[in-house]
Structures are given as structure tokens and as C-alpha cells.
C-alpha distance (Angstrom), angle and dihedral (degrees) to the residues before:
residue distance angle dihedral
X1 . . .
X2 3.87 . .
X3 4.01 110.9 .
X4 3.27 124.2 -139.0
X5 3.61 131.5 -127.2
X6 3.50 128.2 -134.5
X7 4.26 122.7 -164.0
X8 3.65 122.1 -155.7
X9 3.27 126.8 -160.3
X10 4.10 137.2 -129.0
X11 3.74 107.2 -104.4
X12 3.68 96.8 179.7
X13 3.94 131.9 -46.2
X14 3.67 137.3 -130.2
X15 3.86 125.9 -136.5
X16 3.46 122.7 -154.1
X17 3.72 119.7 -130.9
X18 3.32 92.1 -141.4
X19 3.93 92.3 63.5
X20 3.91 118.4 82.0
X21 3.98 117.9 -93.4
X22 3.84 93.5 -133.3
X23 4.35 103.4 54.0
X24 4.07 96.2 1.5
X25 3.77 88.3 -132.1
X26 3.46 112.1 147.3
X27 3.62 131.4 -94.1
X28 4.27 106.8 -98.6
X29 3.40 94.8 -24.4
X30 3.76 109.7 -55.0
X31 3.32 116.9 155.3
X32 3.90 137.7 -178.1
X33 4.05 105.1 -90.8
X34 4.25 92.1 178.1
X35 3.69 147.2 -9.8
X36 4.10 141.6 -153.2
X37 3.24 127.1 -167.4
X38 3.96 123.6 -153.8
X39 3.99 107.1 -170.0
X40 4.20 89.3 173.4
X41 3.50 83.9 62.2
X42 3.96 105.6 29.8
X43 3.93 86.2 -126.4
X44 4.11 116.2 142.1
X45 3.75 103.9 179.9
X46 4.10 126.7 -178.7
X47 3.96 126.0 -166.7
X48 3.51 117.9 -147.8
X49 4.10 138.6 -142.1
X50 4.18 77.6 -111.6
X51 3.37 102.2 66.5
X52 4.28 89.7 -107.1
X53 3.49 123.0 125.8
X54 3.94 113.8 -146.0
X55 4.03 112.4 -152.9
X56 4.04 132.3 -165.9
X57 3.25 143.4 -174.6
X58 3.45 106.6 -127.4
X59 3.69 112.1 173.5
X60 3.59 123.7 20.2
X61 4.04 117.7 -118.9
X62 4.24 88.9 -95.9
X63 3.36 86.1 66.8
X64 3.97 95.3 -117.4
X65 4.11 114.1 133.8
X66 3.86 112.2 -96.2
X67 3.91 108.8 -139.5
X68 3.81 106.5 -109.4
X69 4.50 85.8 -123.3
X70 3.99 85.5 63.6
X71 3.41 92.8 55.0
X72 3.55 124.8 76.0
X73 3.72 124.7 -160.9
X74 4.34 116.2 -115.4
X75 3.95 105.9 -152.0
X76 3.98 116.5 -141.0
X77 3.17 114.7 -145.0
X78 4.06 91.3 -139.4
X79 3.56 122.1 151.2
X80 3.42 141.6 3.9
X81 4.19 91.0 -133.1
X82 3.87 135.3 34.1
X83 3.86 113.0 -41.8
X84 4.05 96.6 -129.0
X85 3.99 103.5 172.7
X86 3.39 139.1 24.0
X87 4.16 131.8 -175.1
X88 3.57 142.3 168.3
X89 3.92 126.5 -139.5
X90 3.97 120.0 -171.5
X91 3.20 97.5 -161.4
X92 3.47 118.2 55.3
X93 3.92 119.6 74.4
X94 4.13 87.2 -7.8
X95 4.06 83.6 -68.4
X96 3.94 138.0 -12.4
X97 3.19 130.1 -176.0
X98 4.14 117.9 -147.1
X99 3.75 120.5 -149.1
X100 3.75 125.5 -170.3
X101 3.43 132.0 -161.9
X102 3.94 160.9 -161.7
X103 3.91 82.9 -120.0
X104 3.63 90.4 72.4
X105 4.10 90.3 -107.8
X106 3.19 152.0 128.8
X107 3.68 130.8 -164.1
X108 3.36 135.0 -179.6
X109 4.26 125.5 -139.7
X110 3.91 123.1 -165.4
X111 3.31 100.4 -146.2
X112 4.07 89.0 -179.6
X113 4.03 75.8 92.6
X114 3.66 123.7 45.6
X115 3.52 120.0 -155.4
């Protein structure tokens, strides 16, 4: 049986402050080790080989698509190890986010309150 291919498309791309301006590699080798994505709350979030967790705002409250130049990446200072897994549950605390880590932690973010 022939398979068939299917192309995606770039929508829009995130950079990671971390990364240098010039080549966007990143900064002594850290790399992106997993991803969530939170589209009730317009949250794209990334955890990194370093233990960091990189956060944007991804669509704005009206629903409309924020270009990935207007938003700027916040960097949580997460773990001290790679961040491995990453969920979301609604209904505790009106939203937390659990991390997990090389560190052998867990933590626990309320992200009813952005700071």
C-alpha cells in the first residue's frame, strides 16, 4: 500500500530568550525536552534540559492569534534538573499546572495568579 503524505504548515514560531538573536541556537546546549499548550487560557509553555520553564502568551483573551514577535517569553525559574512532564488540571485551585523533573520533584504552579 502506498502512504500518503501529509504537509503542515508553520503557523507562527516562538523564540526563546534564552537563545542568541544572531543564529537562535540555544544558550550551552539547552534544548526544549516538552511542551503544553493551554488554549482556555492562551498559555504556550516549554520546559527545558535546564530545569527553566519558558511561558507565552499565545492568544490574547478575544480569542484572536497574538503574533509570536508581540509576545515575549517569561522564564520560570523551575527546577534545578531537566523539566520531563508537564499537565494541566482545571479543577483544582481554579488551575495548576504540575511539573516534573530530573531533580526528583514535583512542584505545583497556580496559574489562577500570574506573577
Amino acid at each position: 500500500e502506498a502512504m500518503t503524505s501529509i504537509e503542515f504548515r508553520p503557523v507562527c514560531s516562538y523564540a526563546s530568550p534564552l537563545s542568541s538573536q544572531r543564529t537562535r541556537r540555544s544558550v550551552q546546549g539547552v534544548s526544549a525536552s516538552c511542551c503544553m499548550v493551554l488554549p482556555q487560557r492562551g498559555l504556550l509553555f516549554a520546559g527545558l534540559s535546564d530545569g527553566k520553564i519558558l511561558v507565552w502568551e499565545s492568544i490574547d483573551r478575544n480569542g484572536g492569534d497574538r503574533r509570536a514577535k508581540e509576545s515575549k517569553a517569561r522564564v520560570l525559574e523551575a527546577h534545578k534538573g531537566d523539566v520531563r512532564s508537564m499537565i494541566f488540571v482545571e479543577s483544582l485551585c481554579q488551575g495548576v499546572m504540575i511539573t516534573g523533573a530530573s531533580d526528583r520533584c514535583i512542584k505545583m504552579w497556580d496559574l489562577s495568579d500570574p506573577r
